[in-house]
N, C-alpha and C positions, 0 to 999 in steps of 0.2 A: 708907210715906210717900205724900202725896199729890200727885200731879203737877199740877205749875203756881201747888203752893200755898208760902208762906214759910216757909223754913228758919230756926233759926240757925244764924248764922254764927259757928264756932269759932274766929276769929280772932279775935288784939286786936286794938287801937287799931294796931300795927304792922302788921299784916298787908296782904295784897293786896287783896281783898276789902271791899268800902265799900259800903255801901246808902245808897240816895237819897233823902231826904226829899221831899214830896210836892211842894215848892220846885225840886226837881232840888240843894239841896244835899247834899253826903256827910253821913250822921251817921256816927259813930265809937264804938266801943267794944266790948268785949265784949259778947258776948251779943245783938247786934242782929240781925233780919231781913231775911235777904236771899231773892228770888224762887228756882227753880232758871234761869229763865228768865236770871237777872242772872250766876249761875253762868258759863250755858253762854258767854255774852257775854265774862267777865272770862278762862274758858280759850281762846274766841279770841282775844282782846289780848295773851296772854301768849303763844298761839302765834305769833304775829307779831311779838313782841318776840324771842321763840327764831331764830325764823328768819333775823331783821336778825343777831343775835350768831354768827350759824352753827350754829344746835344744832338740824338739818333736820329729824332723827329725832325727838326731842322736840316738834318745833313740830307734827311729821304726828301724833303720838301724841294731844297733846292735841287736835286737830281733829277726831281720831276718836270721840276722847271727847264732843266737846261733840255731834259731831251723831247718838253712839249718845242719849246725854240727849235731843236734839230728837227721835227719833223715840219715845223715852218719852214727854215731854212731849205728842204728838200722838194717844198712844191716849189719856192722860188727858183731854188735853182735849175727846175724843169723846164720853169717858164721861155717862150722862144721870144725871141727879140725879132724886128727890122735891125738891118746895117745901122740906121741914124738913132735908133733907140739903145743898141750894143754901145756907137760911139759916144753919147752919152752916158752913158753905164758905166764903162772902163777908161774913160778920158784919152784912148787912142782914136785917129780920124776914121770914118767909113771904108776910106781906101785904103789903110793900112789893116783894119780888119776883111778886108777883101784880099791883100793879098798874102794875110794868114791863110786864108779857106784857099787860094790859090797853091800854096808851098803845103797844106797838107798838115800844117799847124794848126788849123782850129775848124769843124763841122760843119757844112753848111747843111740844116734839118730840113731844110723846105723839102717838099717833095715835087715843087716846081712853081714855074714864077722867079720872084725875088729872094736874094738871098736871106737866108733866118739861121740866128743859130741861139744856142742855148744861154741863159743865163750864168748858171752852173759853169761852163766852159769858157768863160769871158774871160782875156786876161787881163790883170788890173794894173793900170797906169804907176806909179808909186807915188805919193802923196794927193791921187785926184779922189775928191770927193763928189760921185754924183749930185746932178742938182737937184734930185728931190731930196735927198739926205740935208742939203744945205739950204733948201728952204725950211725944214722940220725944225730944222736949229735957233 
């Protein structure tokens, strides 16, 4: 899986779990994309909601969890990309993240060669789902 990139989310329409349209409203349904990022976020609202109820151990469990996720999250988003590894990544083209790095909008990491830039720093297309996330599915 790729870190920091959008999942589905196995939940229905019922479930806990809701992804935000690009408005900040919820959209709903199966089968929609959620970040891990949004993950880590809803297992700490849910620990907190544990904790209000009394369920201390459960609420420490999943805290554990989300911040074993955030230090996941944190090697990936270390990770350098190629241009054509980025533009699949974030579902803008090579040459439009080229002429990010050009205008000073986004890092080119290489220390020479080809350009490279960071995972973590990628900006993400709105509704693109990389395609290894979309093969996992």
């Amino acid at each position: 899986m790729v870190p920091g990139a959008a999942v589905p989310c196995l939940l229905g329409s019922g479930g806990a779990l809701r992804a935000r349209g690009s408005r900040g409203r919820e959209r709903s349904g199966p089968g929609r994309a959620v970040t891990l990022g949004e993950v880590r976020d809803q297992w700490r609202a849910d620990a907190e909601i544990l904790r209000r109820r009394g369920c201390e151990e459960a609420a420490r469990l999943l805290e554990s969890c989300a911040g074993d996720l955030d230090a996941c999250l944190a090697v990936g988003d270390g990770e350098t990309l190629s241009l054509a590894e980025a533009a699949r990544e974030s579902g803008y083209s090579a040459g439009h993240l080229r002429w990010l790095i050009g205008q000073g909008r986004l890092r080119d990491v290489a220390q020479s060669g080809p350009a490279r830039v960071r995972r973590g720093d990628l900006p993400r297309k709105p509704g693109h789902v990389p395609a290894a996330v979309r093969r996992a599915a």
